[in-house]
C-alpha positions as CSV (number, residue, x, y, z in Angstrom):
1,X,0.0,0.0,0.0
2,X,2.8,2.1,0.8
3,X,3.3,3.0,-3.3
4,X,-0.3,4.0,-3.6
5,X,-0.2,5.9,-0.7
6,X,3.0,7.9,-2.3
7,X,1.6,8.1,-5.5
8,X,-1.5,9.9,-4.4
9,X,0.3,12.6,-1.8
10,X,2.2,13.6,-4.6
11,X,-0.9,14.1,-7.4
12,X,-2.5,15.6,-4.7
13,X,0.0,17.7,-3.7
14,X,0.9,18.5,-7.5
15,X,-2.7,19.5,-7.9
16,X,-3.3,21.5,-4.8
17,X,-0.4,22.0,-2.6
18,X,-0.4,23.6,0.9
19,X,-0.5,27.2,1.2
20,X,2.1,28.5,3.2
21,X,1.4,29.5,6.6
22,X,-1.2,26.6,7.0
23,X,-2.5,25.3,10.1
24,X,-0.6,22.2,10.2
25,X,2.9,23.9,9.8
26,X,1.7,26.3,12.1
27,X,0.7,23.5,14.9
28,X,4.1,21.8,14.3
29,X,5.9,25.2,15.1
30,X,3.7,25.8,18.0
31,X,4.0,22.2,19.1
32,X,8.2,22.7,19.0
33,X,7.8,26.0,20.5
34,X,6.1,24.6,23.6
35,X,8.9,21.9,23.8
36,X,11.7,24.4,23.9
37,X,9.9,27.0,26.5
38,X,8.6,23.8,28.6
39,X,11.5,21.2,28.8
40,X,14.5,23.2,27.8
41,X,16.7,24.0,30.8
42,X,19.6,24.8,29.6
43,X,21.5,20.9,30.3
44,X,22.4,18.0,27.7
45,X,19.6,15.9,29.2
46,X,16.9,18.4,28.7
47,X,18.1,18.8,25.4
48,X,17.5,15.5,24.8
49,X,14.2,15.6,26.6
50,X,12.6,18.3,24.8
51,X,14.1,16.8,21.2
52,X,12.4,13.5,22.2
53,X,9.4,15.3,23.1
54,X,9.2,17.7,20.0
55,X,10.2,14.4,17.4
56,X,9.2,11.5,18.9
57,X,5.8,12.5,20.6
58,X,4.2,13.6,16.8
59,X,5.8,10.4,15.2
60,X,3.9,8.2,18.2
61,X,1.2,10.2,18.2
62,X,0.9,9.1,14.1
63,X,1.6,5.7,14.9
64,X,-1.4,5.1,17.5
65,X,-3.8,7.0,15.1
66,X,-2.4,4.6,12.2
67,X,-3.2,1.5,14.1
68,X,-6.3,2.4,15.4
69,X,-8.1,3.1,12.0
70,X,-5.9,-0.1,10.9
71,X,-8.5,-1.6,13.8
72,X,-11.5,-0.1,11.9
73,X,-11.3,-0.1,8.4
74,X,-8.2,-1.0,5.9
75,X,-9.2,2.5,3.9
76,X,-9.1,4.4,6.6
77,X,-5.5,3.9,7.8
78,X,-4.6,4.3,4.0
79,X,-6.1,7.7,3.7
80,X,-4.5,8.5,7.2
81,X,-1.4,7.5,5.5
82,X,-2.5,9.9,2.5
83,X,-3.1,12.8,4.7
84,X,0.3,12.4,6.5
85,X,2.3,12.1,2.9
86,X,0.5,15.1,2.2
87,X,1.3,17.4,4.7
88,X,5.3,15.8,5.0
89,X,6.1,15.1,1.0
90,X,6.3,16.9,-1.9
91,X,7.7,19.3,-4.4
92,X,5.7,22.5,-4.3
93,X,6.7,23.3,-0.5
94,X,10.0,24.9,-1.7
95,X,9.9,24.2,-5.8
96,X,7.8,28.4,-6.6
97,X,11.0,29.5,-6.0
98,X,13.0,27.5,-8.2
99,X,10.6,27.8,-10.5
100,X,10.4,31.7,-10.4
101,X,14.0,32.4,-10.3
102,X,14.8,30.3,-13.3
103,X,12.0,31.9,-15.3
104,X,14.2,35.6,-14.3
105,X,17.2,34.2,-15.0
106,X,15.6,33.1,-18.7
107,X,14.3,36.3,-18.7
108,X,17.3,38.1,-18.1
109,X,16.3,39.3,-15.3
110,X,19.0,38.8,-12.7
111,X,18.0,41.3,-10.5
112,X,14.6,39.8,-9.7
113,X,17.1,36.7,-9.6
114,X,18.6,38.1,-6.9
115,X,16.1,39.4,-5.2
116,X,14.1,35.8,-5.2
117,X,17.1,34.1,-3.7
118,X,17.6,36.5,-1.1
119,X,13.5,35.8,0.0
120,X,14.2,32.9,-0.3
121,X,17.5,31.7,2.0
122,X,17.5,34.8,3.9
123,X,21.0,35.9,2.1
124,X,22.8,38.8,0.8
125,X,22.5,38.1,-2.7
126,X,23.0,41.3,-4.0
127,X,26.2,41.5,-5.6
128,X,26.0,37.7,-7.0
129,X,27.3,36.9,-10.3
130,X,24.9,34.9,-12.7
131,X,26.9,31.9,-12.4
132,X,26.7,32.1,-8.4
133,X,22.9,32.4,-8.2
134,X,22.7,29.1,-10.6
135,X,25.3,27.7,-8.6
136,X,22.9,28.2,-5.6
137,X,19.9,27.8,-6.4
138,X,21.0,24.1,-7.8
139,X,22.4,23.5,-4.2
140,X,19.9,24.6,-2.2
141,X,16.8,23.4,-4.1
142,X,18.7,19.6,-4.3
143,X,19.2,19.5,-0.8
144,X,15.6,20.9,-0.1
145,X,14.4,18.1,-2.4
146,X,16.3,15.7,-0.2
147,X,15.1,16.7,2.8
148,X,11.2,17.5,1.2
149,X,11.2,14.0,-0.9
150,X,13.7,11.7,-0.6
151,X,14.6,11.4,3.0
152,X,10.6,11.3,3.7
153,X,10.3,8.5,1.2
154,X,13.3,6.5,2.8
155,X,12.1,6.5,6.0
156,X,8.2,6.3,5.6
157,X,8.8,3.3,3.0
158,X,11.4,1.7,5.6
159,X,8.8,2.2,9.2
160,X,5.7,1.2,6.7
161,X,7.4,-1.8,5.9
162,X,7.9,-2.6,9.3
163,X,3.7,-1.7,9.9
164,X,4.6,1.3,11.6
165,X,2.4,3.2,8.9
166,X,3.6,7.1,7.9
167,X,5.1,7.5,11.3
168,X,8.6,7.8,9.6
169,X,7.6,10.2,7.7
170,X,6.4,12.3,10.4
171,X,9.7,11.4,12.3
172,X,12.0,12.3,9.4
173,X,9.9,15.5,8.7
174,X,9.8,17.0,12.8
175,X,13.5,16.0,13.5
176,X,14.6,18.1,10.3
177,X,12.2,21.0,10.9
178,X,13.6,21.7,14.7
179,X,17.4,21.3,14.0
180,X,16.5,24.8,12.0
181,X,13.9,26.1,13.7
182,X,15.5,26.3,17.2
183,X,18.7,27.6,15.8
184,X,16.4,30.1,14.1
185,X,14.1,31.2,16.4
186,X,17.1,31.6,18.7
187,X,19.1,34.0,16.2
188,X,15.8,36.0,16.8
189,X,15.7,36.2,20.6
190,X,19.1,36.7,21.2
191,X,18.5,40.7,22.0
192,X,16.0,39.3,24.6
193,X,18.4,36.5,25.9
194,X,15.2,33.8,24.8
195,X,15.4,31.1,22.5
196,X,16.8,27.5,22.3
197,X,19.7,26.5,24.9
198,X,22.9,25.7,23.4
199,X,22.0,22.4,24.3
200,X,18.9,21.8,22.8
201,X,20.9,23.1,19.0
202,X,23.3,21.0,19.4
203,X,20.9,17.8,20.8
204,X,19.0,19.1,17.8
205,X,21.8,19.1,14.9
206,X,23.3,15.9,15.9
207,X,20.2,13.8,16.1
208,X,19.4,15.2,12.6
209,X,23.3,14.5,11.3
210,X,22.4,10.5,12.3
211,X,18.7,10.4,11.3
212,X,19.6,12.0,7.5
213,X,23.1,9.7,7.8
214,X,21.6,7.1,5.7
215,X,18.8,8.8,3.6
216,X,21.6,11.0,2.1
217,X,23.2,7.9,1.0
218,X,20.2,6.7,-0.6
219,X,19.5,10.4,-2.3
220,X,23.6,10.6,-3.7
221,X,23.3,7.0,-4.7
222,X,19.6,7.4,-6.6
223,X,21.1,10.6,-7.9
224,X,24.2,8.7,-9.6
225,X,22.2,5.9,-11.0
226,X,19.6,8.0,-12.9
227,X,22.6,10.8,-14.0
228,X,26.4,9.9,-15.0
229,X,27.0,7.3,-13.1
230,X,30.5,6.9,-13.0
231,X,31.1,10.7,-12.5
232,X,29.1,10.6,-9.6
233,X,30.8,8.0,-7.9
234,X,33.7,9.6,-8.7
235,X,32.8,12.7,-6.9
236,X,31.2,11.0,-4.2
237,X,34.7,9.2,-3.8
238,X,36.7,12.4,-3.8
239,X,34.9,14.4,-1.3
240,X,34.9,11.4,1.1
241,X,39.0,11.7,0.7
242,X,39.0,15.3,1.0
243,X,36.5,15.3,4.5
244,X,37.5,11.6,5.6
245,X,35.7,10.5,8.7
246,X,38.1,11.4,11.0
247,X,38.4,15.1,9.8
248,X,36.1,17.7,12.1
249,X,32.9,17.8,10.2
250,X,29.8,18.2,11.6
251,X,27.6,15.0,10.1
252,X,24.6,17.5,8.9
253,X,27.5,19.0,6.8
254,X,29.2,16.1,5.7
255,X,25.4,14.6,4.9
256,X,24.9,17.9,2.6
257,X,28.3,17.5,1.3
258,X,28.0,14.2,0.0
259,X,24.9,14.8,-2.3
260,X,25.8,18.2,-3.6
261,X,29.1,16.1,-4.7
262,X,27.1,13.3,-6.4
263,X,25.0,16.1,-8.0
264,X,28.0,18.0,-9.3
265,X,29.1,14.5,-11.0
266,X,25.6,13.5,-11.8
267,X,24.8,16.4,-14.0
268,X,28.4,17.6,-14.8
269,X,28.4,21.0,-13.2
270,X,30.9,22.9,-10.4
271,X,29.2,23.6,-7.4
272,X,31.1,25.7,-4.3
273,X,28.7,23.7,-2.1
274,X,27.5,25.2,1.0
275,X,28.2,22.5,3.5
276,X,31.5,22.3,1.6
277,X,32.8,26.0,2.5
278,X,31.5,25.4,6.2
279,X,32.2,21.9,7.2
280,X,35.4,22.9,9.4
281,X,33.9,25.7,10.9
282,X,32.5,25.0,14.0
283,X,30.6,28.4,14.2
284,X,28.9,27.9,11.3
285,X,27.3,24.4,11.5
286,X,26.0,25.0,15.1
287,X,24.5,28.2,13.0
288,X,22.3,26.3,11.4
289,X,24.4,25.1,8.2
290,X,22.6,25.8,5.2
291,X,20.4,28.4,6.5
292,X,23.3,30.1,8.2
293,X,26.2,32.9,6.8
294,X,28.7,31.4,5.3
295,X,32.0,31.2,7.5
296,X,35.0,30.5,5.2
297,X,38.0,29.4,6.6
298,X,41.6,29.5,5.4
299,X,42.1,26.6,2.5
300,X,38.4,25.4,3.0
301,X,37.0,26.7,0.0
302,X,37.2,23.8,-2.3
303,X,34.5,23.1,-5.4
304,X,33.6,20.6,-7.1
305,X,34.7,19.3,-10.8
306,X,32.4,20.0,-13.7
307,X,31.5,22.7,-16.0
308,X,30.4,26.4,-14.6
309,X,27.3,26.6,-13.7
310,X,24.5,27.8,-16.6
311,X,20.9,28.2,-16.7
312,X,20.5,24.6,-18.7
313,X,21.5,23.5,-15.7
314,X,18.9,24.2,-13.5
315,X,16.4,21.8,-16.3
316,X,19.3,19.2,-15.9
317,X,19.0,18.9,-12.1
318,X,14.7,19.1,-13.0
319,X,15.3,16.1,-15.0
320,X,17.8,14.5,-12.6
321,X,15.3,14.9,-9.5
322,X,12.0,13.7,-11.7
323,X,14.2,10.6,-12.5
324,X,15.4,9.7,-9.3
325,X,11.4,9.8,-8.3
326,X,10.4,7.8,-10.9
327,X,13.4,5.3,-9.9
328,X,11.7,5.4,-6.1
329,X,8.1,4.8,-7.2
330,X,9.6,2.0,-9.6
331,X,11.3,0.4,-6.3
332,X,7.9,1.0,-4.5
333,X,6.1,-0.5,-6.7
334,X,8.3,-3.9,-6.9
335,X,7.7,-4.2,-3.2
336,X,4.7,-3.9,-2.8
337,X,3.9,-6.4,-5.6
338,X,6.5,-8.6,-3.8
339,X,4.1,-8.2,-0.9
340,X,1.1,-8.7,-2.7
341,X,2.0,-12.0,-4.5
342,X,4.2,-12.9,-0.9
């Protein structure tokens, strides 16, 4: 049921997407505010405690509503499973953007370019080159389609399996959103001394390092098998040598790092890459990585092999993450008519 259930969150959510600001966002942003004011006292272990309660709660929460329709009615849990998809999965959460700041660039229109990008990541963008704002729009809007589709899919797929309906995907969704929205809202507050503890960011960014370890595997690997395979690999091997394990990078960076550098082989094009220029700065992955300044250190700044970056690019990495979706719902699909004749 699990490819059904995909397949029909993401017409749905093709055909009429949320609206941003919607209620459900809003009660998971008022749900993880409650956790931080509540539980967070400033120690590890009420870091922990108020991650748990901000993550797990919601995924559990999903779970015991799953298995209680699964009590009543077969249909029902699959809607519930729908609904969850839904609100968790899906393109047009991030992809107006994209969209809008390619047509500009087509256009001409770099200043509106600009201007987009800057809405968009909350960055100076001003004084960006038209190679730089390809070069980061590619990287943001790959690693938002990680995090928005792929990494939802790998762990509601893997917990669905397992009869734990869309709780993963709920669970993937919530332990992403907070490792940015505590760092966030804490940016905010600092004038007013409010905001997340040090200890809740940093229970926050290391739980979503491990969580996203794997997925982003997955994602690099689906994103070499549907592009240049070989080139891929190739990159993927070469920034594993250049940030080995042992180096001091923070596992959200090295996470982002590794699929920008499959991307940047997949579709032959040189990317900077964000978690690149800040994986041995401290500073700036506590920051809140992606959504943070960039903090360049002495000999970090290191890019990727490929051509510069150019607006065909941005249809090549369309076509590159349309591919790897079709590759997942192929893989879906196979397993659940494993199941079926199983």
């Amino acid at each position: 049921m699990s490819f059904f259930a995909v397949l029909f969150a993401l017409i749905i959510e093709q055909a009429r997407p949320l609206a941003r600001g919607n209620w459900v966002h809003a009660g998971f942003r008022g749900w993880a505010r409650w956790a931080n004011r509540s539980l967070d006292a400033g120690k590890p272990h009420h870091g922990w405690i108020a991650w748990t309660v901000a993550v797990v709660f919601p995924a559990l929460a999903t779970l015991l509503i799953h298995w209680l329709l699964w009590s009543i009615n077969a249909l029902l849990a699959f809607a519930w499973s729908v609904a969850i998809l839904y609100v968790t999965l899906g393109f047009r959460q991030f992809s107006h953007y994209f969209t809008d700041i390619r047509d500009a660039l087509d256009d001409g229109d770099e200043t509106t370019a600009r201007e987009l990008l800057a809405q968009w990541r909350q960055v100076d963008a001003s004084e960006l080159p038209r190679s730089e704002i390809v070069r980061h729009v590619i990287e943001y809007s790959v690693l938002a389609a990680h995090r928005h589709v792929f990494g939802v899919l790998g762990w509601f797929s893997v917990l669905a399996a397992l009869g734990l309906g869309p709780a993963g995907a709920v669970f993937y969704r919530m332990s992403e959103f907070v490792s940015r929205y505590w760092i966030y809202k804490s940016k905010r507050a600092e004038a007013a001394g409010e905001g997340a503890s040090p200890a809740l960011q940093q229970a926050a960014t290391r739980a979503w390092g491990i969580i996203d370890f794997l997925p982003a595997r997955v994602t690099s690997l689906g994103f070499a098998v549907v592009g240049s395979f070989e080139d891929a690999i190739d990159a993927w091997r070469s920034y594993t040598q250049r940030f080995p394990a042992s180096a001091p990078v923070a596992s959200e960076n090295r996470n982002d790092g590794l699929i920008l550098a499959a991307t940047s082989g997949a579709v032959n094009v040189r990317l900077g890459g964000e978690a690149l220029k800040t994986a041995y700065s401290s500073e700036a992955s506590r920051g809140g990585g992606l959504d943070a300044e960039v903090v360049e250190g002495p000999g970090i700044i290191e890019t990727t092999s490929g051509r510069e970056p150019e607006v065909a690019h941005l249809r090549s990495i369309v076509g590159l993450v349309w591919r790897s979706v079709v590759l997942w719902m192929v893989l879906l699909a196979l397993l659940t008519l494993a199941r079926l004749l199983g």
